[in-house]
N, C-alpha and C positions, 0 to 999 in steps of 0.2 A: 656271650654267645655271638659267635660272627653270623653274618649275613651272606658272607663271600664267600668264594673259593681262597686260601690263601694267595695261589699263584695271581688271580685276577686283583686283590687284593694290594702285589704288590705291582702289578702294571698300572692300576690307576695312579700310584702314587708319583711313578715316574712316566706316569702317560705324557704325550709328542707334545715337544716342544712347538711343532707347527701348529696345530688345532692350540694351542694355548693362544700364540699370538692372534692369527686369526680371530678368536674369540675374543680378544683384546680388541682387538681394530673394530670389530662389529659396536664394542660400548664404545670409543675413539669418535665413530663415525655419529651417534645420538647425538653425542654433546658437540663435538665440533662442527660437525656439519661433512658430507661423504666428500667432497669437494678437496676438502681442506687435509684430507688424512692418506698417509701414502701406503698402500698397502702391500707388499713384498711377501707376505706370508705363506699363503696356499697356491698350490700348485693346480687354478684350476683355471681351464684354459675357456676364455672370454670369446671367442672368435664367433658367430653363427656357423651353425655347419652348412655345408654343402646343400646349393640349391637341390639336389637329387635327394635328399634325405628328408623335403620337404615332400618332396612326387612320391617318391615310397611313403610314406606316410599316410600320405592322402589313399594311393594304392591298398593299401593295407584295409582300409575303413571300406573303399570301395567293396571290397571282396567281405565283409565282417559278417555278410549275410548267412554265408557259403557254410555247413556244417562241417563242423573242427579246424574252423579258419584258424583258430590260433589252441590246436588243441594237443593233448601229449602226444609226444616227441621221442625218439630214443634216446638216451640216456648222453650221449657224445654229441647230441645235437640235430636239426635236420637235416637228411643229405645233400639236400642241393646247398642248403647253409655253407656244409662241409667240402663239397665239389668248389664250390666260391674261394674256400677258403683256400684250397689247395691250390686251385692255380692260380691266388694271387702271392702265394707264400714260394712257389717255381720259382715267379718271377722276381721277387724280390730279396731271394736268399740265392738263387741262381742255382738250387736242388732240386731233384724231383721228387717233389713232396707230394702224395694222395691222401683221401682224404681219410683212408684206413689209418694214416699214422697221426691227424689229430683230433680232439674234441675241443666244443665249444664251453667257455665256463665263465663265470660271475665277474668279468674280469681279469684280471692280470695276478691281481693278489688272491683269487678264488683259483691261478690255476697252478700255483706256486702253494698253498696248501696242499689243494688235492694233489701233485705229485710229492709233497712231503708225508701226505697222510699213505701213499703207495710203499714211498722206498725206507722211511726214518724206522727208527726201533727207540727205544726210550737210552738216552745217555749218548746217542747219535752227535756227530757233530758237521757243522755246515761252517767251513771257511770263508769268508767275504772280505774284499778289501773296503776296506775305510777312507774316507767314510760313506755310510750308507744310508740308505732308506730305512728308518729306525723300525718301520713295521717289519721288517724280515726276522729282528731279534724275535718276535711276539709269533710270527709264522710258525719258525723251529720250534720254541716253545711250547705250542698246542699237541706235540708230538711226544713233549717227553727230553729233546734233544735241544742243543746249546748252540746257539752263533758264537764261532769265533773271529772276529774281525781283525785285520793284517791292515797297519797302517799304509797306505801308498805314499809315493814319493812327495815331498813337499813343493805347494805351488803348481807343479804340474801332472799332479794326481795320477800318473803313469806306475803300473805294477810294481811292485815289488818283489819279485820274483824269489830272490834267496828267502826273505823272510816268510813268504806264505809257506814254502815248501819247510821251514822249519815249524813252521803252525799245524802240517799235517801229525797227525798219531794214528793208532789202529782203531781209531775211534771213528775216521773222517769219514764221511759217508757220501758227502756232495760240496762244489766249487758254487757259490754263487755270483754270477758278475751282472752289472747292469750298463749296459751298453746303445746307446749313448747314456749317458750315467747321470743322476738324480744324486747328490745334491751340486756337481762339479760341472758339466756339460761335456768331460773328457769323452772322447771316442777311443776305444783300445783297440790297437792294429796286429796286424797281421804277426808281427815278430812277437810280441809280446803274448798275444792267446798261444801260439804254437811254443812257445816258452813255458807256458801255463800248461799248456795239454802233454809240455816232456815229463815235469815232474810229476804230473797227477800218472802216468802210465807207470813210471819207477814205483811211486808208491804202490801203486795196486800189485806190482808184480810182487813189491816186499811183503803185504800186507795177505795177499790172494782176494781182495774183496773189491768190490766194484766202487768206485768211487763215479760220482755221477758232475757233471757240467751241466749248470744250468743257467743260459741267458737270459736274461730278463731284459722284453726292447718293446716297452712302449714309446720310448721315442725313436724308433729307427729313423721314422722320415723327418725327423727332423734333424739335415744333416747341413750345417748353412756353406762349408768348404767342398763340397762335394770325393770327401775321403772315402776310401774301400771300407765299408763296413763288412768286413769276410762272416763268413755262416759258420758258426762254430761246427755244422754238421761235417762240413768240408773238413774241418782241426780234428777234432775227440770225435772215435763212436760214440761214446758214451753220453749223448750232450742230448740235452731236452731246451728249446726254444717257447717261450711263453710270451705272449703281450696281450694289445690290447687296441681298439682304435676308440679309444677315450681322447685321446688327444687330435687325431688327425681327422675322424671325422667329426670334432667337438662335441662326443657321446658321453661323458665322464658319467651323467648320471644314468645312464642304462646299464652300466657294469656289462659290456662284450667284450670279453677275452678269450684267449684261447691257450693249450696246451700241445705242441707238437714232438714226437717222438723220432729222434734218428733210425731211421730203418735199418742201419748199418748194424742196429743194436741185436747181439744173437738172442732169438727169441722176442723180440720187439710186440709180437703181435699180446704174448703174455703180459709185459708189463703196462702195454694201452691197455687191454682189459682191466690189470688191476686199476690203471686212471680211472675208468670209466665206470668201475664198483666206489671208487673211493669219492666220485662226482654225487653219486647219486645217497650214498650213506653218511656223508657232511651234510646233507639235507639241502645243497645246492640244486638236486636230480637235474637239472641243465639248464644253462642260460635263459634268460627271457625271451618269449617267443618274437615277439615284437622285435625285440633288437635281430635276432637274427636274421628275421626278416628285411628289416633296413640294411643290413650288412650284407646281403647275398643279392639286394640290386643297388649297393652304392660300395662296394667294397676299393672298386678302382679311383672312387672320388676320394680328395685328401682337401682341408682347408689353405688357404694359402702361404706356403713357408713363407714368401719374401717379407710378409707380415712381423711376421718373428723376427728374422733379419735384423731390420730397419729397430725395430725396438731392441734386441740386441746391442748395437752401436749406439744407439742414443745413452741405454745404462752405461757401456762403458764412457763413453763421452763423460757423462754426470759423476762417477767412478774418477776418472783421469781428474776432474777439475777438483775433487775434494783431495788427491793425492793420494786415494788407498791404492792400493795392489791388488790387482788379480792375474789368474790367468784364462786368457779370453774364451768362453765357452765352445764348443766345438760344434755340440747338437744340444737336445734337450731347450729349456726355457730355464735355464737357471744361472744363474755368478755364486761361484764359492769364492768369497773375496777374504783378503787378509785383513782382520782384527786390526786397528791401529792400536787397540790394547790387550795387552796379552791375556787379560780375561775378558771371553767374548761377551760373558753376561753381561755386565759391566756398560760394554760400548750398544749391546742390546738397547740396554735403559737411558742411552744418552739420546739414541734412536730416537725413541718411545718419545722423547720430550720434543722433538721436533716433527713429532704424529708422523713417523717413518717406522713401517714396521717389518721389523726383520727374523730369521731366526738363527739363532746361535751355531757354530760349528759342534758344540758339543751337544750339540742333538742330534748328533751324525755322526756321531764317533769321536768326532775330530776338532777336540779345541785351540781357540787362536782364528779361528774362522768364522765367515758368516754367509749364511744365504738369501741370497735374495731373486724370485720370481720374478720373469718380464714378461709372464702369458700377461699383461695389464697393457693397457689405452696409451699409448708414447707420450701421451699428452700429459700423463699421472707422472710418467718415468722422466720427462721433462722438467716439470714445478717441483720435482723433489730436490734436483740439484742445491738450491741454496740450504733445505736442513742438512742435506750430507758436510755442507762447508762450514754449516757452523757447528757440527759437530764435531767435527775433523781439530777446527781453527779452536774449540774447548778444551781439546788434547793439549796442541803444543801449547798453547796459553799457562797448562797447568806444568809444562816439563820445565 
């Protein structure tokens, strides 16, 4: 007799490669000592947040006396929350977004369900380029419907255009892109989403069914070239913008996300309301009050990019001196770097033995690759240089 669901069943078995290693590095760190262990694994960003988010906080307790200081909420969130949000999403999408076209939710990955739990039907399919954030497979999933992932170009993780549009069928129901992109750092420009939004309109016109774009940008602001991140609202009607300030205002654990709707969309006001049924019947019913709070008087405060940067250049420095290949990240905290051996697991475990820990490409879709995190201490990103060498120097030694 099982105890499970099957489906869940078979997620644990091939559950994320990242929470493996991470959990790897945490027993690493007992016996070696945290010093001594390099840890690339998780994506979770080390920085303190914003001294404002220290004053809101304190604000918040201030007022704790006050009846329903932190008490139910409408279901999309609270309005000034959502007034905050709106005119910091004007500004930095360059649309005029109100606050009628988003709600607040559990995060990024809480608003990327609830708009899956809105639009999917069971056997639904969601196209993604590869590789990706392996939770989006598990997302569709919860629905009934299937990720299909479209390899992108190699080394430079830019669209693939002919092949995604042959990944379309009368199945396809939504595009998912993640911009600036998790596990790659690639930013996808202007020719290329307007590339993406030719074929998704052919299809729907062949199809008669709405195919839906959806952004995924929690890392908007971190953009270290300062390139045109364009607003997909501007590209596709059809497009729904989701993030998160987990990373920018170093909030990861308060889960504040959001889900915003293109108003261009006919009928737009319908499918926020189904958002905002589907917010509240996930048993999410909306964001934390707390967090909102901090986000609607620190919404204009970010930690500091140049931070990122500087560690940036130092991986690839450490990178260059071992002789792998990458291609240099754009935004995001991440290196998808080239495998010196063609099975990434492999060079994973060579890692491992020099208390460097990494995660495979193929926990992304994408093998022959690997990822490695620099939201970490430069100083960690620094002293790892000599295990990258001598694992490198392992390789040819053996060719």
């Amino acid at each position: 007799m099982s105890l499970l669901a099957k489906q869940i069943e078979t997620y644990m078995a091939g559950s994320s490669w990242i929470r493996k290693m991470f959990e790897q590095g945490m027993e690493l760190k007992k016996t070696c000592g945290e010093e001594n262990v390099y840890d690339f694994s998780l994506g979770n960003p080390d920085l303190p947040p914003p001294e404002s988010v220290g004053a809101a906080l304190h604000g918040i307790a201030d007022n704790s006396s006050k009846p329903f200081a932190l008490g139910y909420m409408p279901n999309a969130g609270y309005p000034e929350a959502r007034e905050a949000l709106a005119a910091y999403l004007s500004r930095t999408q360059d649309e005029d977004i109100q606050a009628k076209d988003l709600l607040l939710t559990c995060g990024a990955a809480g608003a990327i369900n609830v708009f899956f739990r809105t639009v999917l039907e069971p056997r639904d399919e969601v196209v993604c380029p590869a590789p990706y954030f392996v939770e989006y497979g598990f997302y569709a999933g919860n629905f009934g419907a299937e990720l299909v992932p479209v390899k992108s170009k190699e080394m430079t993780f830019e669209l693939d255009i002919p092949a995604m549009e042959k990944a379309f069928t009368a199945k396809t129901r939504a595009v998912l892109v993640n911009s600036p992109n998790n596990p790659t750092g690639q930013i996808y420009n202007r020719a290329e989403l307007e590339a993406l939004a030719d074929i998704m309109r052919k299809h729907m016109v062949k199809t008669g069914r709405i195919i839906y774009l959806v952004s995924d940008e929690p890392y908007r602001f971190l953009n270290y070239d300062s390139l045109e991140l364009p607003s997909v609202f501007d590209i596709y009607k059809h497009s729904i913008i989701v993030g998160s300030f987990s990373k920018s205002l170093s909030l990861a654990g308060e889960r504040i996300g959001y889900l915003a709707i293109n108003p261009r969309i006919e009928n737009a006001e319908r499918l926020y309301n189904g958002a905002v049924m589907s917010n509240r019947i996930l048993g999410y019913v909306n964001a934390p009050a707390v967090a909102q709070k901090i986000l609607t008087a620190c919404i204009h405060a970010e930690v500091d990019v140049d931070i990122y940067r500087q560690r940036r250049d130092a991986m690839a420095k450490v990178l260059d001196a071992a002789g792998i290949k990458y291609s240099l990240p754009r935004g995001a905290f991440y290196f998808f770097a080239k495998s010196p051996l063609a099975d990434d697991v492999e060079f994973i475990n060579l890692l491992l033995k020099e208390n460097i820990l990494a995660v495979p490409g193929s926990g992304f879709g994408y093998p022959g690759y690997f990822r490695l995190t620099f939201c970490v201490d430069k100083g960690v990103i620094e002293r790892s240089g000599p295990g990258f060498r001598r694992a490198t120097e392992k390789i040819k030694a053996q060719i």
